[in-house]
GUKE-877496 format. One record per residue (C-alpha): x, z, y. Coordinates in steps of 0.5 Angstrom, whole numbers, plus 500, padded with zeros to 3 digits. Each point is the difference from the previous one (the first is absolute). Layout:
<sites>
XZY...
</sites>
This chain:
<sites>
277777663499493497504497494502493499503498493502494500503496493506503497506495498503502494507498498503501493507504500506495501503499495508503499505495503502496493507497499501493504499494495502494501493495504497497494500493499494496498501496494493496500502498508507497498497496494495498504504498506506498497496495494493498501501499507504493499494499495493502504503496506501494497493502496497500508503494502497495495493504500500498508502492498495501495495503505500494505501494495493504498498500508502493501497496493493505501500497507501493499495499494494504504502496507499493497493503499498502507504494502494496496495505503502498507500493499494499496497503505504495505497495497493502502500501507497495504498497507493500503498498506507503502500507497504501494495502494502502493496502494505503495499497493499504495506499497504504505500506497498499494508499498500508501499503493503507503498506502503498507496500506500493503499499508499494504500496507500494504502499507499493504506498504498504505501506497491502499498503494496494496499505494503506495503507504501499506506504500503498495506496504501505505509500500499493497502494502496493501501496494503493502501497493496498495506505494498506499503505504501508497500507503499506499496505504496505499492500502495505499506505498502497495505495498499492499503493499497496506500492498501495506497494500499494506495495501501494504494499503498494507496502505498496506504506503507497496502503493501506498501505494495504497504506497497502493502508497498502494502507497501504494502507499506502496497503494500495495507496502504508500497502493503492498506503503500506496499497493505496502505506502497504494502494495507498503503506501497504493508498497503503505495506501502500491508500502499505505497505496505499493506501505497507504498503492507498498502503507495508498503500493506500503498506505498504495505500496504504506495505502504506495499504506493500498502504493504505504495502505495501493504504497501504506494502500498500493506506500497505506497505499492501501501506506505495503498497506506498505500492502504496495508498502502494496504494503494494499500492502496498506494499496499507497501504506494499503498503493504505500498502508493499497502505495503506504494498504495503495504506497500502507493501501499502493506506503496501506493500496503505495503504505493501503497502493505504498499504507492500500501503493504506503497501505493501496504504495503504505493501503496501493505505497498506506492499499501500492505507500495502505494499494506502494501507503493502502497497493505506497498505506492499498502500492503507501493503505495504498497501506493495500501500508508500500499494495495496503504500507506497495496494498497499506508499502501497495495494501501500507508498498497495495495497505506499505504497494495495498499499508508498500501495494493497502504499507507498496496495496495497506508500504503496494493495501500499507507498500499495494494497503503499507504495498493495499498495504493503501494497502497502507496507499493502503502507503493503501497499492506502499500507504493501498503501493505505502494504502496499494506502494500506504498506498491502502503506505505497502496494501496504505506502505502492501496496505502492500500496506501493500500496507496493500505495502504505493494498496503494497508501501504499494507502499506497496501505496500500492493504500503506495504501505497500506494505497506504498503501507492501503499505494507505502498501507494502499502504494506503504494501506495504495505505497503502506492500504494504498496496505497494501506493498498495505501492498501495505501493499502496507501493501507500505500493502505496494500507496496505498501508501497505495500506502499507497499505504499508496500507503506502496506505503503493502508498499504502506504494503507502498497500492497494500505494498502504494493501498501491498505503495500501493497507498501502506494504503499504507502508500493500503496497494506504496497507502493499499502498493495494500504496494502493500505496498505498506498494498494497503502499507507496497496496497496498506507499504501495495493495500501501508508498499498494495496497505502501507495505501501508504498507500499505504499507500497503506496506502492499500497503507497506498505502495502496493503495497499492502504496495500492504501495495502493503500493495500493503494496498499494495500493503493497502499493499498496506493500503498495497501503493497507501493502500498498506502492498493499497496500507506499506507497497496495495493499503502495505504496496495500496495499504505494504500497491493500499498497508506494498496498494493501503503495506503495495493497497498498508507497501499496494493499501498502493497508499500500493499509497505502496498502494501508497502500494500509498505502496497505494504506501498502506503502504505494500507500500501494504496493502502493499499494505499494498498495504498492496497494501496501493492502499500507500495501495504496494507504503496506498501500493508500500499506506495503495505499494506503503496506503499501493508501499500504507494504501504503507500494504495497504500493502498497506499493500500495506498493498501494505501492500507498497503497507497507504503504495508496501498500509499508498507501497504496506495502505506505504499508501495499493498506495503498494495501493503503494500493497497493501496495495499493501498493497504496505506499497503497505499505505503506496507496499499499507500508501506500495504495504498503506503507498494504500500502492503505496504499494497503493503498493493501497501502492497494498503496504503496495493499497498496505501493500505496506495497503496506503506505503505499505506504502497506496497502507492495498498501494493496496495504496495494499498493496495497505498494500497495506494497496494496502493505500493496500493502501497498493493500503502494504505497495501500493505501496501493498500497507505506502507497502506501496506497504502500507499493499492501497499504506501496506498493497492505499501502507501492503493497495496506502501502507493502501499504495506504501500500507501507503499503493508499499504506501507502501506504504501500507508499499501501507497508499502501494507501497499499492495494503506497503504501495496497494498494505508499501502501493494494498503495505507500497497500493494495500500493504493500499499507506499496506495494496497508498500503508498494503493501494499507503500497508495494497495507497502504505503506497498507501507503502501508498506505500498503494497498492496506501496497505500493496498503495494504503497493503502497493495505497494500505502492499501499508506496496500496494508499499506504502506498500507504499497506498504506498498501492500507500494501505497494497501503492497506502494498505498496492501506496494504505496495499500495505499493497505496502505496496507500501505494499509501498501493502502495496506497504503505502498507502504504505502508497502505506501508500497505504507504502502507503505501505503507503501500507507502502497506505494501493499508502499501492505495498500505493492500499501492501504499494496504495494496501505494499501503494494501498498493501505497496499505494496498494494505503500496506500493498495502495495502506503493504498496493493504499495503506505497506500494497506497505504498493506503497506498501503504495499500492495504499493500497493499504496493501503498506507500497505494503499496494492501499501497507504494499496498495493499503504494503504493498503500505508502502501507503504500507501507501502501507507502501502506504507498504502496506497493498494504503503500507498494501494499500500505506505496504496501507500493501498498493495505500497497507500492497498503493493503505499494504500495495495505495496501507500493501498498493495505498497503507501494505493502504
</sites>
């Protein structure tokens, strides 16, 4: 009949009844209440004046600047042909140093939106007076200040208000209000804490009945385990419960070590009498045959007390090692090793039998302790058969059943739950005299016990013994972490992975080939996606470099024009690369802005200079300058322009000369275009005279230096204007004769920047190649073979400082921040290409 186990709870002996003492009172609480609750009180109620004064001064100062912002702003709304218009001044946003993010809108008195988000007034409403109104709100899942302005506008249709909001998150105003918090409330946090050690010395000095309770137990003696009755304060009875608690269990674990000693000695001492009497016996024989039968008892008893310390110990071990959280055990290899410790002839009489779907089965169970269980069944079954053992290993739906299966006398029912027993075998295997211990089949009904399982003692057809063992099986992972993940759970997705990307290139209208980068250890641990709008044949080096440092990952490299490269990371439902690099800043802090970046403390973070990260979140990597390039087989160095100015006033003498042999950015394709071409007009009061010179020579327009520089080579062109200095300097040094000019008024430096995607799979892969690339091993690479320029100190050709100096001109480095928004404004982007359209393609 089967037998179910389940766990035993086992309960020290309560302690004697002791002499009721009086309810402890706790000393710590009385003082504490009594004392320090006037003081806290009082200590909490300045901490939250001190709080909302924080708030209120914080709020004041940040409002005046977004009030600013908005009237700025205000300021340049305007009417054209009756339709409200505004081109947001540079100066907008520039008044936001932080790392706060900035959102805008411009609504006409109707209610459309002229310009910014959309959404951002939702909730809000109208403006009707040119003073700034503030709100708080929360936008994007995330908190923000909204400031409110109206502009008063005349329309055929009457007069209206114009609503301008501008937004700010909270960042930089709440941790203004923290240090003035953290400031202000020092004294009283210094009082408080002078008041609460006065408070605790006081409290010590009253635990004397911590010193009674030690000499207590320093006095007993070491057999004495019986819990402690002292009286305690409140703060030392859960001690003293905690105490009795242990001793308790030492008790019980004692008690089971005091039982298993007497039971081995009670079991041992019969075996070795036995041995002692017949070792006298055999001294005093003299018959060789009488003799030799006396040593062969006398090994027989000696093997049969070996077989009985070798059970007690194993017992001893099973117990020890059931209390361990094991690892899941494979059951087959496992069963196969009971077979091969097996003697050769016993060997031969054991059949093994595993069912496929039992193939990979595992178990729960410390792996000592499950080969102990299979071991003693099939060592009862082998003792007490003479023929063939039969193994089986079955899969029961969440279980598993080993069976073993002999051709023994078998157990009569009545017997069978006692043979569970410690050193208790049945009277069948006793009048057979085939030994053992008593001890095998007990140590199985512990395993089942500890682990849920059952055992079953039946009857096998045609005469035997079928000893059914039943476990529950280890938890399986999900389908799609199990074997056959690779071809069904994980094929699809993908399968549906790599057909998003596939179809991306046909919505952009670009297919441009990732490039495969292998890792060195093969196979690789993992692959790092990056996508970037840098030629991959310079990105190369770094990707070589930082390989180097991690020979197991491999890198795929996607390249892409910048603005394609800002639609891919906005576009809904788009996979995400591990990390993005770009040379348009201002679509970068775009993506920041927008949300859509991971936070990173980079440790070289504090190296680089303020003006090429930006909310820890964008960071730069590069010195590259936008310089002049020319063909020197059609213009010598003498004649090449030196400023902006000497430019311009080139193309208006010679149109014909330069006529289609002018090259620049298509600003309304490329982002990093747009970008230089935006930051030179609010620089320079000579950009317009320049773009209208382009118009006159009929420029050749390009989204890429790369591709510039390839027709400046071949000399379809003569000049190309706002080239990036990394691909210029590094066509020059393989070879190509062109010159290279750092203007001399200005020269506008930029950053190539990477970026995390909030949803980057690798995210980890991500930051150890930022890592890399802000190292001095990778600024040496940007310095030397890359040639994009080493933001960094470090040593190279093309360091920041070796750059600078091949120009006179002043460095404007292009800041990372919200003053970038600007130049993004819908509107403003759309005038800006309409008038450079205008100017410089009016066919």
């Amino acid at each position: 009949m089967p037998l179910r186990f389940a766990p035993v709870h086992v309960r020290a002996a309560a302690a004697p009844p002791a002499a009721r003492v009086p309810r402890p009172v706790s000393i710590r609480r009385r003082i504490l209440v009594f004392a320090g609750a006037l003081l806290l009180i009082a200590a909490f109620g300045l901490v939250l004046f001190i709080r909302d004064y924080a708030e209120r001064s914080s709020d004041r100062a940040f409002d005046r600047l977004l009030g600013a912002s908005a009237l700025t702003i205000a300021g340049a709304v305007q009417l054209e042909d009756g339709r409200v218009t505004v081109e947001l001044p540079l100066a907008s946003f520039a008044m936001f140093s932080g790392e706060d993010r900035i959102f805008y809108a411009v609504e006409s008195p109707a209610g459309e939106n002229v310009t910014g988000e959309s959404d951002l007034s939702a909730g809000l409403a109208p403006a009707t007076s040119s003073d700034p109104a503030f709100a708080d709100k929360t936008y994007r899942d995330e908190g923000v200040r909204v400031a409110s302005v109206g502009r008063l506008v005349s329309t055929a249709e009457g007069t209206g208000w114009v609503t301008i909001r501008v937004a700010e998150t909270r960042g930089e105003r709440n941790a203004l209000a923290r240090e003035i918090l953290n400031n202000a409330i020092l004294p009283v946090l210094l009082m408080t804490l002078l008041a609460l050690v006065l408070l605790w010395i006081g409290i010590g000095r009253v635990f004397a009945p911590l010193l009674t309770l030690e000499r207590h137990l320093r006095g007993r003696s070491p057999d004495d385990l019986s819990p402690v009755d002292l009286p305690a304060p409140l703060e030392t009875a859960q001690l003293v419960g905690a105490l009795n608690g242990f001793t308790a269990r030492l008790k019980l674990a004692r008690e089971r070590l005091e039982a298993l000693v007497a039971e081995a000695a009670h079991e041992v001492r019969t075996p070795l009498a036995s041995l002692r009497a017949q070792a006298e016996l055999a001294l005093g024989e003299r018959d060789p045959a009488a003799l030799r039968r006396d040593v062969e008892r006398i090994h027989e008893g000696a093997v049969q007390a070996s077989q009985l310390v070798s059970q007690l110990l194993m017992d001893a071990t099973v117990t020890h090692r059931l209390e361990n959280q094991p690892e899941p055990t494979p059951v087959a290899p496992l069963a196969q090793e009971v077979v091969r410790r097996l003697s050769p002839d016993m060997a031969e009489r054991v059949c093994l039998s595993i069912a496929p779907e039992a193939a990979e089965a595992e178990l729960p169970i410390d792996r000592v302790v499950l080969r102990e269980a299979i071991r003693n069944l099939v060592d009862n079954a082998l003792r007490y058969s003479d023929e063939a053992v039969e193994i089986r290993i079955e899969r029961d739906g969440s279980w598993l059943a080993i069976r073993v299966l002999d051709r023994g006398p078998g157990i009569p029912e009545h017997e069978r739950p006692l043979v569970f027993q410690r050193f208790r075998r049945g009277e069948t295997g006793s009048r057979r005299d085939r030994g053992g211990s008593g001890l095998g089949l007990a140590i199985v009904a512990r395993v089942v016990e500890a682990h849920r399982g059952e055992v079953r003692l039946g009857e096998r057809e045609g005469g035997g013994l079928d000893m059914h063992l039943r476990l529950p099986l280890a938890p399986t992972a999900t389908p799609l972490a199990g074997p056959g993940a690779t071809r069904s759970g994980r094929a699809l997705p993908a399968l549906l992975l790599f057909a998003a990307f596939a179809a991306l290139p046909l919505l952009t209208g670009r297919a441009e080939a990732a490039a495969e980068f292998q890792a060195r250890e093969n196979p690789p641990s993992a692959t790092l996606r990056i996508l970037g709008a840098t030629d991959t044949g310079l990105f190369s080096h770094l990707i070589r470099a930082f390989q180097r440092e991690r020979p197991d990952i491999a890198i795929t490299y996607e390249e892409d024009e910048s603005r394609t490269v800002y639609d891919r990371l906005v576009a809904p439902g788009a996979s995400p690369p591990d990390l993005v690099v770009s040379s348009a800043s201002d679509l970068q802090v775009k993506l920041v802005n927008e949300g859509l970046a991971r936070a990173y403390q980079p440790p070289r973070l504090a190296g680089i200079p303020d003006w090429a990260h930006w909310r820890s979140e964008v960071f730069g990597f590069s010195f590259e300058p936008a310089v002049i390039v020319y063909n020197r087989n059609l213009m010598s160095d003498a004649e090449a322009p030196r400023t902006h100015l000497q430019l311009a006033e080139l193309l208006e003498r010679e149109p014909r000369r330069f006529a289609g042999r002018v090259g620049t950015y298509d600003v309304a394709r490329s982002g990093v275009g747009y970008l230089l071409a935006t930051q030179d007009q609010a620089i320079s009061s000579y950009f317009w005279r320049l773009a209208a010179a382009f118009g006159r020579t009929q420029v050749q327009l390009s989204a890429s230096s790369p591709a510039i520089l390839d027709r400046l080579v071949t000399g379809d062109l003569a000049i190309g204007y706002n080239i990036i200095g990394s691909y210029a300097f590094a066509r020059q040094d393989a070879g190509a004769d062109i010159g290279i000019v750092v203007p001399d008024d200005y020269v506008l430096v930029f950053s190539r920047s990477f970026l995390i995607p909030e949803d980057a799979p690798q995210p980890a892969l991500a930051e150890a190649f930022i890592d890399f690339t802000l190292s001095p091993q990778g600024q040496a690479v940007l310095a030397g073979p890359a040639a994009f320029g080493a933001l960094l100190d470090g040593e190279g050709r093309w360091t920041a400082a070796r750059i600078t100096a091949l120009g006179k001109g002043a460095v404007q480095p292009i800041r990372f921040g919200p003053s970038l928004l600007v130049g993004l404004d819908r509107q403003r982007r759309e005038r800006f290409l309409a008038t450079w359209s205008e100017i410089v393609s009016p066919h």
